[in-house]
TIDO-875477 format. One line per 10 residues: number of its first residue (from 0); their letters; for each residue x, y, z of C-alpha. Coordinates in steps of 0.25 Angstrom, whole numbers, plus 2048, in hexadecimal, padded with zeros to 3 digits. Layout:
N
NUM	a	X:Y:Z  ...
//
This chain:
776
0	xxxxxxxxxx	D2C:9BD:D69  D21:9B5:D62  D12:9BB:D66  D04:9B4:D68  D01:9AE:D5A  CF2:9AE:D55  CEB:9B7:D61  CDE:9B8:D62  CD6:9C4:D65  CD3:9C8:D75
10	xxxxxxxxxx	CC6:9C3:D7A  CBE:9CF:D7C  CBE:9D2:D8D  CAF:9D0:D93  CAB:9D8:DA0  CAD:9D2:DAB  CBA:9CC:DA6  CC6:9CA:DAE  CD1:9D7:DAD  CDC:9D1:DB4
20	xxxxxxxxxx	CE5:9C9:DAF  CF0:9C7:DBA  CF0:9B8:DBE  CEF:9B3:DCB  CFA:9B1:DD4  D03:9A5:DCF  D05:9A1:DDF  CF7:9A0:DE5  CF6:9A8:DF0  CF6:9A3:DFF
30	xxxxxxxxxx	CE9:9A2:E06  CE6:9A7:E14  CE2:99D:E1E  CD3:9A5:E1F  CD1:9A1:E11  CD4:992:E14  CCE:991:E21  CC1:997:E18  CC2:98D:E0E  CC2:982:E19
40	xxxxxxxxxx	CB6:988:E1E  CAF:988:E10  CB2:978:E0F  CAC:977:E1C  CA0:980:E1B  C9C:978:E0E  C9C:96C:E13  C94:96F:E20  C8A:977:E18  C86:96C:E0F
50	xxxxxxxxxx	C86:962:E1B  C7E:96B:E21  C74:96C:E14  C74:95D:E12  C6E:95B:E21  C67:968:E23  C5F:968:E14  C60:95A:E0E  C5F:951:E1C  C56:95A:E21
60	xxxxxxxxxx	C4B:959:E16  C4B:94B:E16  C4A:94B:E26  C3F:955:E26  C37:950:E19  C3D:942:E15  C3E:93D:E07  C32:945:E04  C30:945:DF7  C3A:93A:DEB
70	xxxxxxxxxx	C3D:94A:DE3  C3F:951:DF1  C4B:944:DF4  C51:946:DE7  C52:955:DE7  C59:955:DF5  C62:949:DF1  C66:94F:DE4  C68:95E:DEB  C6F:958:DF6
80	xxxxxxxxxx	C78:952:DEB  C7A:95F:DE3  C7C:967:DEE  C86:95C:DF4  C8F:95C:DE6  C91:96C:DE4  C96:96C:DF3  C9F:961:DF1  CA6:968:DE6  CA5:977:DED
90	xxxxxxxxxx	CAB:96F:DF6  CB7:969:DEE  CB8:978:DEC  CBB:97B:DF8  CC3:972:DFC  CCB:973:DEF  CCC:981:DF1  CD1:97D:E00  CDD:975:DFC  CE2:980:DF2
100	xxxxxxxxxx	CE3:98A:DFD  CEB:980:E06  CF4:97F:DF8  CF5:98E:DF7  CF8:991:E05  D03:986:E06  D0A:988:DF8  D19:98D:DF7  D1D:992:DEB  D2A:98C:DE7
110	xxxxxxxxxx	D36:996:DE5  D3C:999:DD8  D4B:995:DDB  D44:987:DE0  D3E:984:DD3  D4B:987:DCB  D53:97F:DD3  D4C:974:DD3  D4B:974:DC3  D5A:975:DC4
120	xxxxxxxxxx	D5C:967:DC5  D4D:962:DC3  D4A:961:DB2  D3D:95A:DB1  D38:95D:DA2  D2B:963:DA0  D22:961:D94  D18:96C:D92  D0B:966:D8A  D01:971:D84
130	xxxxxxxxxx	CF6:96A:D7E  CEF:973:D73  CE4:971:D69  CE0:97D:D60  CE5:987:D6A  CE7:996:D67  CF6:997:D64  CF5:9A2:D6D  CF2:99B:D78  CFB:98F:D76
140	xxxxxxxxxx	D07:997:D75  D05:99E:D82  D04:991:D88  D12:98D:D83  D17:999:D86  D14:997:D94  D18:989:D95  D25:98E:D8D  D2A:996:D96  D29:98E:DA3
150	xxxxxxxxxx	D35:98E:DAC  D37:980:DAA  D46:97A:DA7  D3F:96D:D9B  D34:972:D96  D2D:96E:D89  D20:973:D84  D17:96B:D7B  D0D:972:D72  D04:966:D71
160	xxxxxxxxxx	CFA:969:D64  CEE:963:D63  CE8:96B:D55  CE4:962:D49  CF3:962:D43  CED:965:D35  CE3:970:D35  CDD:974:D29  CD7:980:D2F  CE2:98C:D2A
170	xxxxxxxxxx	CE0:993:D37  CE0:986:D3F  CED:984:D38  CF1:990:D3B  CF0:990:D4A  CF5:981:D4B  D03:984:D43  D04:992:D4E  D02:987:D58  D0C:980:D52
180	xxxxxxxxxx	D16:98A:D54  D14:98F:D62  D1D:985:D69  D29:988:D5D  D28:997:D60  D28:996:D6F  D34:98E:D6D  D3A:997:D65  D36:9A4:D6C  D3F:99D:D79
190	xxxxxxxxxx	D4B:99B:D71  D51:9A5:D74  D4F:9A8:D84  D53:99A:D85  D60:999:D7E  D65:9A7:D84  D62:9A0:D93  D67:993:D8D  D74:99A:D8A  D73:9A2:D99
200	xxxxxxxxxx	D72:996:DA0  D7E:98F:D98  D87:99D:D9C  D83:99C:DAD  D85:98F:DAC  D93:992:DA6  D95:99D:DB1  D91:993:DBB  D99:988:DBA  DA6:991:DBD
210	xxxxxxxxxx	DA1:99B:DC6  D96:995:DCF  D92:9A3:DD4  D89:9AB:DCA  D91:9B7:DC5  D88:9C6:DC6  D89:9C5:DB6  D82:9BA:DB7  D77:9BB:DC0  D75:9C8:DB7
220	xxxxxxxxxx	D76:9C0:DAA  D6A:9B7:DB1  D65:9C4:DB4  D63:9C9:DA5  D5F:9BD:D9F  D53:9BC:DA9  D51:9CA:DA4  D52:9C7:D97  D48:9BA:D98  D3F:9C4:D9F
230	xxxxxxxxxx	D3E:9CD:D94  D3C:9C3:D8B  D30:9BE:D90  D2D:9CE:D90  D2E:9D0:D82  D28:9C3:D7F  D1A:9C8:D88  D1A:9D4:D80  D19:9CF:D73  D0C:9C5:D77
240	xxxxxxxxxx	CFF:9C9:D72  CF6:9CA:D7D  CE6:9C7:D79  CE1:9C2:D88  CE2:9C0:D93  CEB:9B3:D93  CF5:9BA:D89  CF6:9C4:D96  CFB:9B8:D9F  D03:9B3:D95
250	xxxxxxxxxx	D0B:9C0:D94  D0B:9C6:DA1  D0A:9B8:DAA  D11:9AD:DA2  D1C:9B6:D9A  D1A:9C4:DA3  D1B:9BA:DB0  D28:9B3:DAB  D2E:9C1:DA6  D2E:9C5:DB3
260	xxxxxxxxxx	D32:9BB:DBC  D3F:9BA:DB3  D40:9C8:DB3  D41:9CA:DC3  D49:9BE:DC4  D55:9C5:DBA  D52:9D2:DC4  D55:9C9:DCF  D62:9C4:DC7  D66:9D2:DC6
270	xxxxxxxxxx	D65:9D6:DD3  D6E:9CB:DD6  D78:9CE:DCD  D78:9DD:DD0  D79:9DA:DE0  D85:9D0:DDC  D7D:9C4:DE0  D7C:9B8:DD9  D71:9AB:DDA  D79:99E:DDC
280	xxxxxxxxxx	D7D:999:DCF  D72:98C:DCF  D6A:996:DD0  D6F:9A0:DC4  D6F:991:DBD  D5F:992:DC2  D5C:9A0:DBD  D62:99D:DB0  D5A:98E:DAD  D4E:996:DB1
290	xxxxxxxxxx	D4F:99E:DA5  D53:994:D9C  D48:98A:D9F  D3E:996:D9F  D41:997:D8E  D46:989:D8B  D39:981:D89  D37:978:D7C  D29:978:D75  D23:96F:D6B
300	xxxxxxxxxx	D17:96D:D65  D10:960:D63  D03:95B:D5C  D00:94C:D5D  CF4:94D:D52  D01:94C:D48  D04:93E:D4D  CFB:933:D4B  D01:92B:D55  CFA:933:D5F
310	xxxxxxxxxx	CEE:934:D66  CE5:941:D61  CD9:93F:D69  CD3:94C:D6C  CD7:952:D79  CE3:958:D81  CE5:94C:D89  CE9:945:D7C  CF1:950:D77  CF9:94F:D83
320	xxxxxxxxxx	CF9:941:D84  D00:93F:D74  D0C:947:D78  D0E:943:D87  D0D:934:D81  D19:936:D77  D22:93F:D82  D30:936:D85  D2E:92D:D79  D33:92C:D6C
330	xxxxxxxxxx	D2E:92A:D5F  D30:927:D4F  D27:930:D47  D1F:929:D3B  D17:931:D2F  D08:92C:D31  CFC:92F:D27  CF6:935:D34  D00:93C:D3A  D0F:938:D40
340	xxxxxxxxxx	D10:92B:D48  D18:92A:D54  D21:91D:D56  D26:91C:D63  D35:917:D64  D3D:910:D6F  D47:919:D75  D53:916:D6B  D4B:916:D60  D4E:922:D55
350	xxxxxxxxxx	D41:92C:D58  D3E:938:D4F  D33:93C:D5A  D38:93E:D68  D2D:945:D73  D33:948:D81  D30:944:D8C  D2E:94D:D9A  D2C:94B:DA9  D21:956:DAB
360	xxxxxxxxxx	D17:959:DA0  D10:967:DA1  D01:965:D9A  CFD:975:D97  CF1:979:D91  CF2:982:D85  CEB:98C:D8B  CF3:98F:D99  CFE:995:D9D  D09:993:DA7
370	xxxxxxxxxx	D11:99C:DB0  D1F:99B:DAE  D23:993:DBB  D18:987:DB9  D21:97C:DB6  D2B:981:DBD  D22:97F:DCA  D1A:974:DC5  D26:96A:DC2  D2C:96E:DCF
380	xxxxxxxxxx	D21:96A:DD6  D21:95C:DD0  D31:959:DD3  D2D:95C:DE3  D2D:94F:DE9  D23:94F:DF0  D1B:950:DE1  D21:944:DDB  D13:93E:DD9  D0D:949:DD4
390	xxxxxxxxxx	D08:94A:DC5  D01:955:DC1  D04:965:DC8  CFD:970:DC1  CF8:97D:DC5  CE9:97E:DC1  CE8:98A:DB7  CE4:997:DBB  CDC:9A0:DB1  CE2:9AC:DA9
400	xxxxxxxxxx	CDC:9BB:DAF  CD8:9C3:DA7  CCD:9BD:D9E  CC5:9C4:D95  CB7:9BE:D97  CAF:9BC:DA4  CAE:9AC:DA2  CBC:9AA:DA2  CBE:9B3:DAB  CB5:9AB:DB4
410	xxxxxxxxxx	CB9:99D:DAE  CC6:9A3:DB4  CC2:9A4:DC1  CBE:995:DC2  CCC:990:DBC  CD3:998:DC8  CCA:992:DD1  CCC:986:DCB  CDB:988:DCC  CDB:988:DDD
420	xxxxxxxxxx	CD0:97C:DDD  CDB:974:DD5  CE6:978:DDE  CDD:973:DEA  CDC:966:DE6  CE9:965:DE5  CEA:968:DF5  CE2:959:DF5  CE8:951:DEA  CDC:953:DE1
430	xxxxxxxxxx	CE3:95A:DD6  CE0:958:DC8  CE7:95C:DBB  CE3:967:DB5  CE7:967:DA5  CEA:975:DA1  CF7:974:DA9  CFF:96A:DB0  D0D:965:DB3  D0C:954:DB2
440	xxxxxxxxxx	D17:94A:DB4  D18:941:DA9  D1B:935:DB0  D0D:935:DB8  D08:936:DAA  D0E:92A:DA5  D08:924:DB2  CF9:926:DAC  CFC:924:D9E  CF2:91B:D97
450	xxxxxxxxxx	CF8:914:D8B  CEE:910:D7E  CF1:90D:D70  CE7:913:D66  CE9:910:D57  CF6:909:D59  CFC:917:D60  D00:917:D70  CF8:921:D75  CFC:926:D82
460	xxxxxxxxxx	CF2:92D:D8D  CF9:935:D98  CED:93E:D99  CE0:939:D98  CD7:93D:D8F  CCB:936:D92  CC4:942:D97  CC6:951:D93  CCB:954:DA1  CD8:94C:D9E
470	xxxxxxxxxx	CDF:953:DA9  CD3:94F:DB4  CD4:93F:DB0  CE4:941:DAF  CE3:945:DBE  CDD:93A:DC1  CE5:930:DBB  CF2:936:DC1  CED:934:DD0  CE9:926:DCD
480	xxxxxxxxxx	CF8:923:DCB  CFB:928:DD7  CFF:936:DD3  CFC:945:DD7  CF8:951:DD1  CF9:960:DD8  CF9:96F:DD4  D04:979:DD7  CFD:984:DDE  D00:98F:DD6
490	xxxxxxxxxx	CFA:996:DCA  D05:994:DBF  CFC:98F:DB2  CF0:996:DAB  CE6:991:DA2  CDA:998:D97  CCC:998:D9C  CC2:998:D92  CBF:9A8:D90  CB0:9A5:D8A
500	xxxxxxxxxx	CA4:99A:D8C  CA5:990:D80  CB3:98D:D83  CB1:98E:D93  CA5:983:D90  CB0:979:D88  CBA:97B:D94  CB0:978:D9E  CA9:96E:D97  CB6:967:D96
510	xxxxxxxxxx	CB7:966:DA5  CAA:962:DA8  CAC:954:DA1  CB6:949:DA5  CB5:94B:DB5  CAB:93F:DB6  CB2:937:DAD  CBE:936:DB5  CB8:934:DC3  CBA:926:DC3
520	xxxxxxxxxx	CC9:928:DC2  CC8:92E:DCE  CC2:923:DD5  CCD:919:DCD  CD7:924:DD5  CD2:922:DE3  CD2:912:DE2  CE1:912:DDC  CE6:91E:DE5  CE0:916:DF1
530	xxxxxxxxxx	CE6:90B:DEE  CF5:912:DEC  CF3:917:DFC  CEF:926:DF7  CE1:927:DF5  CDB:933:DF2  CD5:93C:DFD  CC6:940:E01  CC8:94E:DFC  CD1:94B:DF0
540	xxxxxxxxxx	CC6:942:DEB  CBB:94B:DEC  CC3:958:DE5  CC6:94C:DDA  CB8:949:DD8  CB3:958:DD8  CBC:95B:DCE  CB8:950:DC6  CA9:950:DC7  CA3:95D:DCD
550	xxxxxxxxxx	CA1:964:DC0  C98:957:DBD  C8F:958:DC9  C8F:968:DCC  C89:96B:DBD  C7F:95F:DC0  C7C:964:DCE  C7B:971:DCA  C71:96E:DBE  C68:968:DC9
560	xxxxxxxxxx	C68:973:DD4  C65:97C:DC5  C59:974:DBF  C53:96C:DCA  C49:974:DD4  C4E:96D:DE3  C45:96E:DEE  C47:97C:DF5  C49:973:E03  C55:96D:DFC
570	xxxxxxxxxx	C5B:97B:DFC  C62:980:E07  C6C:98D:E0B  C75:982:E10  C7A:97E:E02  C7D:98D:DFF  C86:98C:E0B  C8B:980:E06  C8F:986:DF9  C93:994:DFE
580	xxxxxxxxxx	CA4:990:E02  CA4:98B:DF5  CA1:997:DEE  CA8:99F:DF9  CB5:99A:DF7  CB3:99A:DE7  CB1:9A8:DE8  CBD:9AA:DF2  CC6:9A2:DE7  CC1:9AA:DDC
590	xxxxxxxxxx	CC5:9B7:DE4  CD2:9AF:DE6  CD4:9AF:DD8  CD1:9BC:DD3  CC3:9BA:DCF  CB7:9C2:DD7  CAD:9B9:DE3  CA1:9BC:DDC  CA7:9B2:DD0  CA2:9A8:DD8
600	xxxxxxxxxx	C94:9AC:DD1  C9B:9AD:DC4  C9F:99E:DC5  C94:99A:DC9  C8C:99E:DBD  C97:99A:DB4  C95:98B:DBA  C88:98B:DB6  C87:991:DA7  C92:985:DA7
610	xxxxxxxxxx	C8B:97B:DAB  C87:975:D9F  C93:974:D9C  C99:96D:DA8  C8D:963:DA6  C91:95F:D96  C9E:95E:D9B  C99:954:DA6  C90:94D:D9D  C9A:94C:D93
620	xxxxxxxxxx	CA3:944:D9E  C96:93B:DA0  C94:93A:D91  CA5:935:D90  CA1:929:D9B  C96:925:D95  C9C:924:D85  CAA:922:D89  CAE:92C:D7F  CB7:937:D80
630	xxxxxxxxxx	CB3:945:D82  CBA:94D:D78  CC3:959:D7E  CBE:967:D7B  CC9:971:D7C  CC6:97F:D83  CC6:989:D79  CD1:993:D7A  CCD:99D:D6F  CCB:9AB:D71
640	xxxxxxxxxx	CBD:9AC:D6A  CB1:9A7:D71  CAE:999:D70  C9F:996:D6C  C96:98D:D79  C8F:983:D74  C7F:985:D74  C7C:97E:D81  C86:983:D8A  C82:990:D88
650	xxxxxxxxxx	C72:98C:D87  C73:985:D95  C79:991:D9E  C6C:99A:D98  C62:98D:D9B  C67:98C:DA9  C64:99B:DAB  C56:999:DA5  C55:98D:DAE  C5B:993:DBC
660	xxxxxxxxxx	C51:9A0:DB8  C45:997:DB7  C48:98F:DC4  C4B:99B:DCC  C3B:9A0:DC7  C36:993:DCA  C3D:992:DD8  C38:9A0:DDA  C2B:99C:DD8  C2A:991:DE2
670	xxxxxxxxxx	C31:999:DED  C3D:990:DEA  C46:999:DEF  C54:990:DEF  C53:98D:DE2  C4F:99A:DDF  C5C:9A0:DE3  C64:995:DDC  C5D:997:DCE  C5F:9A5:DCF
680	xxxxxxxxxx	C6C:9A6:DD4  C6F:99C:DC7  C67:9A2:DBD  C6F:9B0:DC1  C7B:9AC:DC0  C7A:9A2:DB3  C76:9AF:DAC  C81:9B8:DB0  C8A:9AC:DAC  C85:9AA:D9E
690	xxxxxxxxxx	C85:9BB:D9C  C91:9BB:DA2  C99:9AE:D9C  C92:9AB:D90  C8B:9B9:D8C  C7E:9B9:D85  C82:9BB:D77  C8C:9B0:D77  C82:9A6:D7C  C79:9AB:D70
700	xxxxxxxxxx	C84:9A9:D66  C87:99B:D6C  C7A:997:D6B  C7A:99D:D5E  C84:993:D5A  C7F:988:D62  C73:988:D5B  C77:98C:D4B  C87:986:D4B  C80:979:D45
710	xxxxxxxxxx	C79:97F:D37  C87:984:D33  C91:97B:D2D  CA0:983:D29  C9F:987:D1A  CAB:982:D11  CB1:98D:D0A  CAC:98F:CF9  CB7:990:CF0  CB4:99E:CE7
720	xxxxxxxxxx	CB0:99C:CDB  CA4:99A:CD3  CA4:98A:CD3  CAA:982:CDD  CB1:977:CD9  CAE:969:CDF  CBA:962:CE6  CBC:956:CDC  CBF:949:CE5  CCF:947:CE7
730	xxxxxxxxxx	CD7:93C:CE4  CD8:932:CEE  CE5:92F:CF2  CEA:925:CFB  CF0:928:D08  CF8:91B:D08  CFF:91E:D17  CF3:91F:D1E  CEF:911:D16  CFD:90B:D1B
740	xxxxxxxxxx	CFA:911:D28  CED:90E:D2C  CEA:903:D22  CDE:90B:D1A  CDB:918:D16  CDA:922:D21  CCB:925:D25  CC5:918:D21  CC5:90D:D29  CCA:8FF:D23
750	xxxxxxxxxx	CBF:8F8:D1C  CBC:8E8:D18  CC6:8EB:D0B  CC7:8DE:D04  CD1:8E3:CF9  CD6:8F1:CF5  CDD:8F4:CE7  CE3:900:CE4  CE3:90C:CED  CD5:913:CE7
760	xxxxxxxxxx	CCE:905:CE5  CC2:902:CEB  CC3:8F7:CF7  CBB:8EB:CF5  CB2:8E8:D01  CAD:8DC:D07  C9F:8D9:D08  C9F:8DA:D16  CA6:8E7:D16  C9A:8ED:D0D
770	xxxxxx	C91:8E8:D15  C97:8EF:D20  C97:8FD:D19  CA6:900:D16  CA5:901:D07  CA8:911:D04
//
């Protein structure tokens, strides 16, 4: 059984890291009507306290004093704003959090036996679509593995490779041609399993069609090769390496998990069999497909920087976009000077290049794992009905346990709570698709496809990749033609969260810019959804428009309640009130997941050394309207090693201590005892977030870095020796398919050429061209 190729050392364990590393339970578990009626309350307290603060402090200063001063009006209409914003988005809180404890609390599981029985007669294909670019090899091959071994009965898997094609880097080379392999040696690992149950299924059958009641010899035969699968799985687990924590999920969860729900299904056989009983025969014919679909997927690998025909703009939407454009069509390959071209051809036309085509698509993050029973679920879900419209069913990523360093520990605990938010506004048709995982019907993607031909080539965009939140835009466009997107209540996928603060400030940088920039889809939505007869509720509208914007207007809001001195009159315990179910039910949720109440605090500090952060992400999405060009993607770094901040993100966090500090003297001072409290109570908890996120010594090599990385350039390596030769200039030669091809030599763009003789001879210019500079 093949092991972990290229394994990195463990990242040392910090204190106050997370020990367990047991998962959450896959089915959530049901809420008590206390806990909703509670959460109704909360929604209802919020909104009666900041009533009751708008009319009681802001009304009432301008009853009792007037406008008395032009500052004193602007400070209580700008406060009143602030104030107003963070409760509308504690409040989608809350009412997000509402709807997922509705979902829980109504949500059946759907048996096993119904799920095989319906895949009996039900073969919708399923492509499986990892999109990966410099990724540890590690980590891709668990991610296949988990895709590989999904009880699914047409599965394919798609190692889409995003690397440079030829590196010249020996180690980049290195890892690229070990990524290359991966899919092949899954492939070839499940050979075996799958042409032994292949064979088993071949002899029921046989048995089947002259006896239509099982025989005991063959419900035990069933019984053994379950057994046998079981084991499989076993020895395979055993001979991982294990380096983290996510190694642990792979082995216990994902093959451990698998291992054993074979394993008590061949005890149930055996029982069966030794009490001379015997499952009806479509159903032995159930058991039976069951194994082989579990070890029968197919697996490629594909890289679209090989083929000049398509697009290599830089970003996952694209890199997705090349393949699914050429899925179901079928092509003549042609030898290019910039790489292969692909020639489409009519459907009786000889092809040499054939892609197939698929009704689902799964689109997988390199870096997540699935439970066994994903697609299973997720497909069947899709095929109800009742659900013919909808597009996109996920289930929101939870976090792995187990981490070794406090900020991922805690970037944990906002993914899981992420997790139920998402799975609330699915309870109000507000859902949006979240990349890392997600079961897609093509033909709803064909539906928002946007067709445009770039340098000759037909470039096809199914995803868009105008922002780096492609999945957030996609969203958007689905529901305008009129379909639906929802999440499966359960936990069945998993996904890395950044284990230290450079990589945590890429990742959250990313999210912070692109939500702007799509809101006026939204508003494109409501028109064209009214005027289909469905418009778009109240509440759906206001989660939609949260979700998009509130990181823009909380790190602005929360910048002014930092830096501006407000009048002490503006201040009220109403607004504390107002704020307190928020952070209540937060801490209930955290609890909820595992995670201790008083990491509401945590989080709260952790919000604000991230706040510039969230602001360049924000003002990268302003800079994007304005210029009209692309913001490139930044892909989260999954490396084991620390990744370096850049200087001001870890310069701010320290400034806003300094700055908090100073305010709370100043307030002190002049009896401002509000503020006072505030800018203590920020300054306190900024400083055990950067001692306990970013650490002290890190933030002085970063700044180290920051300030010295410029002066050094990379040394290129002296050949030994006491003289070093100079290079002597090569011979020109003449790359006469790119001529043919592009019609001039690569690299230079045509010029005013009035005549050229001889391949080397020098062009004769016209006057005009000289004048205009293109003589070389």
């Amino acid at each position: 059984m093949p092991t972990k190729s290229l394994a990195s050392p463990a990242r040392k364990r910090q204190l106050g890291a997370e020990r367990s590393t047991q998962p959450l339970p896959t089915v959530h578990e049901i809420p008590s009507d206390s806990k909703i009626t509670w959460g109704r309350l909360a929604i209802i307290a919020t909104v009666v306290a900041w009533f009751g603060y708008v009319i009681y402090t802001i009304l009432r200063q301008f009853l009792n004093n007037g406008t008395e001063s032009f500052r004193f009006t602007t400070e209580a209409v700008s406060y009143w704003v602030v104030v107003s914003f963070l409760t509308f988005s504690a409040l989608m809180y809350l009412i997000a959090r509402q709807g997922a404890l509705q979902r829980f609390r109504d949500h059946v599981r759907v048996p096993r036996a119904e799920l095989d029985s319906h895949f009996a007669t039900h073969h919708g294909s399923l492509t499986v679509l990892v999109p990966s670019y410099s990724e540890e090899p590690g980590v891709v091959r668990g991610t296949l593995w988990s895709a590989a071994l999904q009880e699914y009965p047409d599965l394919r898997i798609v190692l889409l490779l995003d690397d440079p094609p030829h590196p010249t880097d020996p180690a980049v080379a290195a890892q690229l041609q070990v990524s290359r392999s991966i899919a092949r040696d899954i492939e070839r690992a499940l050979a075996e399993p799958k042409a032994r149950f292949t064979e088993e299924l071949l002899i029921c059958e046989l048995e089947l069609a002259g006896n239509d009641q099982p025989t005991e010899r063959a419900v035990q035969r069933l019984a053994d090769n379950y057994q046998w699968a079981a084991r499989w799985l076993q020895a395979m687990a055993s001979s991982e390496t294990i380096d983290d924590h996510v190694d642990t999920f792979f082995v216990e969860q994902v093959l451990g998990g698998l291992a054993a729900e074979l394993s008590l299904t061949g005890a149930a056989l055996a029982a069966a069999a030794k009490e001379g009983t015997a499952p009806a025969a479509a159903r032995m014919l159930e058991l039976h497909r069951r194994l082989l679909w579990t070890f029968s997927a197919e697996l490629d690998t594909f890289e679209r920087k090989l083929f000049s025909s398509l697009s290599h703009e830089a970003n996952k939407a694209m890199n997705l976009n090349a393949y699914i454009g050429l899925m179901g069509r079928r092509f003549q390959r042609e030898d290019g000077p910039d790489g292969t071209i692909l020639r489409p051809v009519e459907d009786d036309a000889p092809a040499d290049y054939v892609v197939r085509d698929s009704e689902y698509l799964l689109t997988l993050d390199a870096d997540s794992l699935l439970l066994r029973d994903y697609c299973l679920r997720l497909v069947y879900f899709l095929e109800q009905p009742d659900n013919a419209r909808v597009a996109v069913t996920q289930t929101p990523y939870s976090s792995f346990r187990g981490a070794p360093t406090r900020i991922e520990r805690l970037a944990g605990a906002t993914t899981d709570i992420q997790h139920i938010l998402h799975q609330g506004m699915s309870y109000y048709g507000a859902t949006f698709w979240v990349g890392a995982n997600a079961v897609i019907r093509k033909v709803a993607l064909e539906d928002i496809v946007e067709v445009e031909t770039v340098g000759g080539f037909e470039v096809r965009r199914y995803v868009q990749d105008r922002t780096v939140i492609e999945d957030t835009e996609s969203s958007i466009d689905l529901g305008t033609h009129g379909w639906s997107l929802v999440n499966y209540p359960e936990r069945l996928s998993y996904s890395a969260t950044p284990p230290d603060f450079g990589s945590l400030i890429v990742q959250r940088r990313r999210w912070a810019n692109g939500g702007l920039l799509i809101l006026p889809k939204l508003w494109r939505q409501m028109r064209e959804r009214r005027r289909q007869g469905h418009p778009i509720s109240l509440i759906e509208l206001a989660l939609r428009v949260n979700y998009m914007t509130s990181i823009a207007w909380a790190s602005f809001g929360l910048i002014f309640l930092l830096a501006y001195p407000y009048d002490s009159r503006l201040l009220s315990p109403v607004v504390v009130l107002a704020a307190l179910p928020y952070f209540l039910a937060m801490g209930s949720d955290l609890r909820y997941c595992g995670y201790k109440f008083s990491d509401i605090f945590r989080i709260y500090g952790f919000n604000l050394i991230l706040l510039p952060v969230n602001l360049a992400g924000v003002l990268k999405s302003l800079q994007q309207a304005v210029t009209s060009k692309k913001i490139p993607f930044a892909r989260t770094p999954k490396v084991r090693n620390r990744t370096a901040a850049p200087l001001l993100f870890v310069v701010v966090p320290f400034l806003i201590v300094a700055f908090s500090a100073l305010t709370l003297w100043r307030d002190v001072s002049n009896e401002n005892w509000g503020n006072a409290a505030f800018a203590g109570f920020n300054a306190l908890l900024a400083s055990t977030a950067i001692l306990t996120y970013i650490g002290i010594w890190n933030s002085i090599v970063d700044v180290w870095l920051g300030l010295t990385q410029w002066m050094f350039i990379e040394r290129a390596p002296r050949r030994k020796g006491a003289q070093v030769a100079l290079p002597q200039p090569a011979e020109p030669t003449l790359d006469w398919r790119a001529v043919i091809y592009h019609g001039h030599v690569v690299g230079e763009l045509p010029s005013d050429v009035e005549l050229v003789t001889g391949p080397f001879v020098k062009p004769v210019v016209s006057k005009r061209a000289a004048k205009q500079g293109v003589l070389r």
